[in-house]
Structures are given as structure tokens and as C-alpha cells.
C-alpha positions as CSV (number, residue, x, y, z in Angstrom):
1,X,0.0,0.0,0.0
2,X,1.3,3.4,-1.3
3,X,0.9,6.5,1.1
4,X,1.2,10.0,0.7
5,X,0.8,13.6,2.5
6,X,0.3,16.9,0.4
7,X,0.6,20.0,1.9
8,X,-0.6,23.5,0.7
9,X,1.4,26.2,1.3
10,X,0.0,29.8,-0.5
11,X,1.9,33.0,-0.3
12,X,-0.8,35.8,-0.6
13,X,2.0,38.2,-0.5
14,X,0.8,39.6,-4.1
15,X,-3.2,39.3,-3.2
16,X,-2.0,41.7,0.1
17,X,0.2,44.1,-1.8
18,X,-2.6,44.0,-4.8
19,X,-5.6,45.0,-1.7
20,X,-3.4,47.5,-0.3
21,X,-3.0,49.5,-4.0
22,X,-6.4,49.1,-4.5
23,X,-7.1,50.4,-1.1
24,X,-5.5,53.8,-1.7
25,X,-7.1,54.4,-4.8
26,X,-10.9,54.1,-3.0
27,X,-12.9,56.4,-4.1
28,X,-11.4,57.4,-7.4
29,X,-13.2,58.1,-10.2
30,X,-12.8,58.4,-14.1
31,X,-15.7,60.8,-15.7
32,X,-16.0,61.6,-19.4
33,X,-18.1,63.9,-20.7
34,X,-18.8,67.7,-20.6
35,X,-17.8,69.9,-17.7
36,X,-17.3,73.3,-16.4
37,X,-20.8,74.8,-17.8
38,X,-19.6,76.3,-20.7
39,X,-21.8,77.7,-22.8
40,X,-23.4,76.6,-26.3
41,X,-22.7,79.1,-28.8
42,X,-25.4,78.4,-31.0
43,X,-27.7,78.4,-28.1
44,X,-25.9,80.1,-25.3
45,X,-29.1,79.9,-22.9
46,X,-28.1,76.2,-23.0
47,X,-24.7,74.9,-22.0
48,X,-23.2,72.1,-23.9
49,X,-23.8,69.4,-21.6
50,X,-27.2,70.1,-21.5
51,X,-27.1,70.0,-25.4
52,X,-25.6,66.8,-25.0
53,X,-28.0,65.5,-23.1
54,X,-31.1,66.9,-25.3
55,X,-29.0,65.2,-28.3
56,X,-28.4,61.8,-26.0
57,X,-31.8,61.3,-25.8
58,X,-34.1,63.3,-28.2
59,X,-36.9,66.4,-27.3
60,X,-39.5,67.4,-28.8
61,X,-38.6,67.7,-32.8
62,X,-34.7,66.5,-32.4
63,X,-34.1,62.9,-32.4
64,X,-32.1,60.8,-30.1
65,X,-28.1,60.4,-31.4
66,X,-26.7,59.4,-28.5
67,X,-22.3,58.8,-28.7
68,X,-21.8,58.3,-24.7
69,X,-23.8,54.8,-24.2
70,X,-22.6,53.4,-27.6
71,X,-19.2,54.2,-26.6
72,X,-19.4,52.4,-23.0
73,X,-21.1,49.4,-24.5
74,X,-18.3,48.7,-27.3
75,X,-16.4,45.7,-26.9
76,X,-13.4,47.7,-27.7
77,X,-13.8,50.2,-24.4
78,X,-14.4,46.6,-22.6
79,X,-11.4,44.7,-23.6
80,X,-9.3,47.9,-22.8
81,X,-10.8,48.3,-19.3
82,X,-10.1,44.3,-19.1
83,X,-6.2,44.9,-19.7
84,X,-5.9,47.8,-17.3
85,X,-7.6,46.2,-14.9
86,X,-5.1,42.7,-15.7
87,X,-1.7,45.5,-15.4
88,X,-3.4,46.9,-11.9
89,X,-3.7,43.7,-10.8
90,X,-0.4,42.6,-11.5
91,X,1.4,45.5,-10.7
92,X,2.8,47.0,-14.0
93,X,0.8,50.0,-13.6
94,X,-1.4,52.1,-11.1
95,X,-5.1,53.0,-11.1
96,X,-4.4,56.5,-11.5
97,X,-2.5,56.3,-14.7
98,X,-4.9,53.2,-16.4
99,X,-7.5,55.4,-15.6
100,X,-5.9,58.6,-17.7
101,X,-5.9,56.0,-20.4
102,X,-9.0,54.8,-20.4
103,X,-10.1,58.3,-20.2
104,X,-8.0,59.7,-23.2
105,X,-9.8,56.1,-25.1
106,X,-13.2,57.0,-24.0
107,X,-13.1,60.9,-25.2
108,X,-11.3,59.8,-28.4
109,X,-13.6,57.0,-28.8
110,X,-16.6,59.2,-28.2
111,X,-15.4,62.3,-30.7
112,X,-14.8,59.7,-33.1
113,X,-18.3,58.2,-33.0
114,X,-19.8,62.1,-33.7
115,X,-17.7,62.6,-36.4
116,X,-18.0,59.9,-38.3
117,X,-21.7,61.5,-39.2
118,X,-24.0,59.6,-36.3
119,X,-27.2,58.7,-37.6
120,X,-29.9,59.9,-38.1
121,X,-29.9,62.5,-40.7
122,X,-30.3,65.9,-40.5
123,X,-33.6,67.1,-41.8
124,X,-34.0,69.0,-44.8
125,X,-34.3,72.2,-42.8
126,X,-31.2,71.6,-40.8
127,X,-29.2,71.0,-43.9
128,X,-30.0,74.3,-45.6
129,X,-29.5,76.1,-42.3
130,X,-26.4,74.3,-41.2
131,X,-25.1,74.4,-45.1
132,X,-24.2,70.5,-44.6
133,X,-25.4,67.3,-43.3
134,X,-23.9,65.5,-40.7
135,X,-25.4,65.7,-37.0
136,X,-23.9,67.1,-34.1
137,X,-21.1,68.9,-36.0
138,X,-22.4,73.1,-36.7
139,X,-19.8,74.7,-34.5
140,X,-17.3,71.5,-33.9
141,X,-17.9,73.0,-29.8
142,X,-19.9,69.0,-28.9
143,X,-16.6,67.5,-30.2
144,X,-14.2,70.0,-28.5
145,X,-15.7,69.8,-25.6
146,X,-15.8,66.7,-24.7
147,X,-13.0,65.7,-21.9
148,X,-12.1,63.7,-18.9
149,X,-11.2,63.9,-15.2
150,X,-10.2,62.0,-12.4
151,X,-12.0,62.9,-9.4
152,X,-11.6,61.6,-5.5
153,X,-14.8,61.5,-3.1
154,X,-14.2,62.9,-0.3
């Protein structure tokens, strides 16, 4: 008869060290979007964001072309979140700088979703006022002002 003893030893020394990073980024936050109120120059009793959020969703005669949700959902935005998340966890980078990536990828990501002409069309009013179709682009001021930032609750 054949016998034999395993034993289990784990070192958690990397689990501790990878809690303890994590720890000291709680409470951080990446936001993209529109910030600081600035006003819309084509309708300056708006600001941009809340032009945004009339073009995210629709009103009255303007119809929904929303870039923010699209860009979260892509599979792209996911796999890179996935590979920051894998370099956090095994200590080639930080939260801080993975999340001034994936913030630079999601503004990039999102101006590139507006300009490539997001559907649908611009009426046939629009056009002759605007000169041109393609949504969301009059005074480029969406696109520009689109941006990130890292914020820390308090």
C-alpha cells in the first residue's frame, strides 16, 4: 500500500500588496463627458452638456443620437478596461495612470463616434441652415468639448 501527504502552502503576498493599492485608490473616479458649464454658442441659454444631453436622448422635434452609451457598450472600451484592470492587478501599472488612459480612449472614442456622421440625418431644414449634413457637427464646440477627469470623493 502506497501513502502519501500533500501540503498547501500559498503566499498571498501579491493578493495583500494588490488590496493594499487598490485600497489607496478608493474612491477614485474616471468621468467623461462635458464639464465646467460652458456655454453653447449656438444656443448660449443652454450649456453644452445640457445639449448633449437633449442630443443623448431626443426632445420634442430633435431625435435621439446618443455617442456616450454606444461608446461604453463597445467591446473595444471593454477589452481595454479588461487589460488595465489585468496591469493593476499585477502591478505593472497604477489606477491612477490606467484610468488617464482609459479616459483619453473614452473621449477619443466618443469624438470619433460624432464625427464619423452619427445617424440619423439631419432634416432637410437643418441642412439648408447648417449648409451641410452631418449631425452634431455646426460649431465643432460637442466634439471640442468633450473631456475627462479623475475625481476623489471625499
Amino acid at each position: 500500500m502506497l501513502k502519501m501527504k500533500v501540503t498547501t502552502e500559498l503566499d498571498l503576498t501579491g493578493l495583500k500588496k494588490l488590496r493594499s493599492r487598490l485600497k489607496r485608490q478608493e474612491g477614485q473616479s474616471l468621468e467623461v463627458g462635458h464639464f465646467d458649464g460652458h456655454r453653447h454658442l449656438d444656443s448660449p441659454e443652454h450649456s453644452v452638456a445640457e445639449i448633449s444631453v437633449i442630443n443623448q436622448f431626443g426632445m420634442n422635434k430633435i431625435p435621439a443620437r446618443p455617442y456616450m452609451l454606444p461608446t461604453m457598450q463597445g467591446n473595444f472600451i471593454k477589452a481595454e478596461i479588461l487589460k488595465s484592470s489585468a496591469k493593476i492587478a499585477k502591478g505593472d501599472s497604477t489606477v491612477a495612470k490606467e484610468s488617464r488612459v482609459l479616459g483619453m480612449l473614452i473621449r477619443d472614442s466618443m469624438k470619433a463616434l460624432i464625427e464619423g456622421k452619427i445617424m440619423p440625418a439631419n432634416s432637410a431644414v437643418t441642412i439648408s441652415l447648417k449648409g451641410f449634413d452631418h449631425p452634431l457637427i455646426a460649431t465643432e464646440q460637442l466634439v471640442d468639448d468633450i473631456n475627462f477627469r479623475l475625481t476623489r470623493d471625499l
